[in-house]
Phi, psi and omega in degrees: 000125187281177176315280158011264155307330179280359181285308198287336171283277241298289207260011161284327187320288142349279174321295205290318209302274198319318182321301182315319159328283218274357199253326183274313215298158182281169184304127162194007153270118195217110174245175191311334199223132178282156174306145176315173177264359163276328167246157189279157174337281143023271205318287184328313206271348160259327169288002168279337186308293156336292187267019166268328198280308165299344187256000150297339198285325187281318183304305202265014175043051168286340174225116180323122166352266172346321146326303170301303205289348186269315188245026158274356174283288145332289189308329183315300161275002179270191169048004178046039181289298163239199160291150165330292193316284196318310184303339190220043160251335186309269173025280199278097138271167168302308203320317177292332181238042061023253154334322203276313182298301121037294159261351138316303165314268216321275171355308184291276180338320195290304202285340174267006178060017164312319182278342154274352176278302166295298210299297175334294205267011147328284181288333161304292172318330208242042203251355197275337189212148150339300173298295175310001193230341152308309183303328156311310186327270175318278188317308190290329162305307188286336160260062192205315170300310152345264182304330191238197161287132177327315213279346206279258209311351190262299185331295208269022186260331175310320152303305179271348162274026132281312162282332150327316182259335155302316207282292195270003158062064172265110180287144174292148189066298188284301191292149166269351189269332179299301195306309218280330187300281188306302191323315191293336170293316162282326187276350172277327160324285164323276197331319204267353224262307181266031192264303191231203187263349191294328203297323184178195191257069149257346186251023140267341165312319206292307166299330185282311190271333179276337166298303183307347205239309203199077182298327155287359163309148161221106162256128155289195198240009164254329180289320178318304161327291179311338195273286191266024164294324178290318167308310188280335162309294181281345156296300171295337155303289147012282176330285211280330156323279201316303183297346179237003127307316178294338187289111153277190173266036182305319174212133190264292160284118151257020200279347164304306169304331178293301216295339193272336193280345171311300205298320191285305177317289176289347144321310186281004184018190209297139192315161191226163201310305178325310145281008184267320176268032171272281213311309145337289168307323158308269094092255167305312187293349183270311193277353170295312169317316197282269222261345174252002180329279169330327204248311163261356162112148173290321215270002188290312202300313163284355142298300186299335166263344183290317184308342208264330175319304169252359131331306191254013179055038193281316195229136141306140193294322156002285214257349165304323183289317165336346196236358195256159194251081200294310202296344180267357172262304199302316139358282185292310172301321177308293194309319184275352180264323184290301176312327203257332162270319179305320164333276227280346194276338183104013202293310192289336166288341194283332167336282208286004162275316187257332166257022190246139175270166183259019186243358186287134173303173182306299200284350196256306180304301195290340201284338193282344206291327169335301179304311189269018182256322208267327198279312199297312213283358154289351219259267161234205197295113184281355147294337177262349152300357191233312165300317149349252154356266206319327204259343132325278197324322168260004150316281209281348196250320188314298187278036168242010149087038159289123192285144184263337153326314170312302192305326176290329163282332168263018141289309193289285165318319151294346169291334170295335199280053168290145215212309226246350183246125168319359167240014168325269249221152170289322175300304165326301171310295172310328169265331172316328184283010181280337209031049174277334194199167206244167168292339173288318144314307158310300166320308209273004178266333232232335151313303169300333167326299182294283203337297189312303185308310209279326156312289202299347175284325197255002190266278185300021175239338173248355193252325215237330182263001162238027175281311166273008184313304199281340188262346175263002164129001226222128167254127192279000000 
């Protein structure tokens, strides 16, 4: 049994022990204001139970994410935390079938081959020099993360900055140009990622955890934009400094890449019916968001287009399911069901009363929330870092009169932002798996990343946001 493992038994071992603890042992998780008349005294105190055993499974992925979330779904009422019904009524939020149309477009787009097509002729612009085509790299992954799911775009962009580095005979490990091309990819994805609600689930877990918190808040998809455009501007710049520092003169030319990104664009010839109306329908469905989101729902507008998807015959369902990542909704429903009990029994509140003091300053709290969003989510899954985080976060902030919006951004966006381990993020797993570069690299790179984000995330939270205070609704 390597070190590795043996870690990972200390601490499901752990987990399950304190679990065992908090489900026999008497009540003494009591918080100020009692459980609903559907749960027992108890119940708080199992559902803490619940989330020790999940966040082990989730820290060391001893069972696939997915997996963890079908069976943080289970335990709620098996540990008698609420009822059955209730427990998997969490489950169906809007927020989940949100996501699903959501990855269904991005799918269609895959399978019709729109999104290889935008990739082409992205990185087709930027093909002229070394510098210029990192620099394609990164922009093109980070606004491409914007409209679709992050992991959606390093998948399908991954093939071809393979072949871009087949085309230029880049050796793996030893060269430097391989590595900053993949690098630039997970970190131009991640960047692009907290840019809109589209990039990944963490802001629809975040909006889904903030209705629960402030069923009249209403954030739209321009406010959201509006909030994290300076971060995804100055990160990604940032990125692309850093990465073309790391660049020796291993390569000089790049015109074997010019020739091979020539060749595919015209390979694909003229665009085909399908995808001119997927684009459309992208398109109409962005502009749905923006101006009718809010009054009608995101996730009603993103049903309604995945339904629009076979309505107009762009994709068959066949070749659409295949692309959607089922596995980040059963994830994602878990996590959000689990946040959503720990809520209702008051388990997170008796939390943030006892290890949080009532003498701590505001300021001191926000600065911290950042922090503690960006360590846990190298940790595990950051969506499952935010269903965590957040519902503390507002435990601890609602009575120092902190807006919770503030607060949701400034979790939700630095979770996104994982820069340094190769299972952070799913774009990180994937270009790791290029073997351009080791996990020690990744680390030494990828650290001063996280370092950076968390100044410019705590720089646009005292400098930039309360600037925009009127426009997103938030009194600073």
């Amino acid at each position: 049994m390597s070190g590795k493992q043996l870690i990972k038994l200390v601490i499901l071992l752990a987990a399950a022990i304190v679990a065992v603890v908090l489900v026999v042992a008497d009540t003494f998780v009591v918080p100020d204001n009692p459980p609903s008349p559907l749960m027992t005294p108890a119940s708080a105190q199992r559902a803490l139970a619940v989330f020790v055993i999940c966040m082990a499974l989730w820290l060391t992925s001893y069972i696939p994410l997915a997996v963890t979330g079908l069976l943080a779904i289970a335990l709620i009422p098996i540990f008698g935390v609420m009822p059955r019904r209730e427990a998997f009524a969490l489950f169906g939020n809007s927020a989940v079938f949100f996501l699903l149309g959501v990855f269904l477009l991005a799918a269609a787009m895959m399978a019709t081959g729109l999104s290889k097509r935008m990739t082409l002729v992205f990185l087709q612009r930027f093909d002229r020099t070394p510098n210029s085509l990192v620099l394609g790299v990164v922009v093109s992954a980070a606004f491409l993360a914007l409209w679709m799911p992050a992991h959606a775009v390093a998948a399908m962009m991954f093939p071809i900055i393979v072949e871009i580095a087949d085309a230029l005979k880049l050796p793996k490990q030893r060269g430097s140009y391989g590595k900053v091309l993949f690098l630039g990819l997970a970190w131009g994805a991640t960047i692009g990622s907290v840019g809109t609600f589209l990039g990944g689930a963490r802001a629809p877990v975040a909006l889904e955890l903030l209705h629960d918190a402030d069923p009249d808040r209403k954030v739209s998809f321009l406010t959201w934009m509006l909030a994290a455009a300076p971060i995804v501007v100055i990160m990604a710049t940032i990125a692309v400094f850093w990465l073309r520092r790391q660049m020796t003169d291993d390569v000089k030319d790049i015109r074997a890449a010019t020739r091979m990104l020539d060749e595919r664009v015209k390979h694909l010839g003229p665009m085909t019916g399908g995808e001119r109306r997927l684009a459309v329908l992208g398109l109409l469905t962005v502009a749905a968001w923006v101006v009718i989101g809010t009054s009608v729902g995101l996730e009603i507008v993103a049903l309604v287009s995945a339904c629009g998807l076979f309505l107009l015959k762009i994709a068959p369902w066949q070749q659409v399911q295949g692309y959607v990542n089922w596995g980040v909704l059963l994830m994602y429903g878990g996590a959000v069901a689990l946040a959503s009990a720990l809520t209702q029994t008051g388990a997170v509140q008796w939390l943030a009363d006892t290890f949080v003091g009532p003498d701590v300053p505001k300021v001191v709290i926000m600065a911290m929330l950042p922090v503690v969003a960006i360590v846990l989510t190298e940790c595990i899954s950051n969506t499952a870092a935010v269903a965590v985080v957040l519902p503390i976060a507002y435990s601890v902030c609602a009575p120092l009169g902190i807006d919770m919006l503030i607060v949701t951004l400034a979790v939700t966006i630095p979770a996104g932002l994982a820069f340094s381990l190769p299972i952070s993020s799913p774009p990180n797993a994937i270009s790791f798996s290029s073997g351009y570069y080791g996990v020690r690299q990744a680390v030494r790179l990828g650290v001063p990343m996280s370092i950076v984000s968390l100044i410019v995330v705590w720089l646009v939270m005292l400098l930039y946001w309360p600037l925009i205070g009127p426009l997103i609704g938030v009194k600073m």
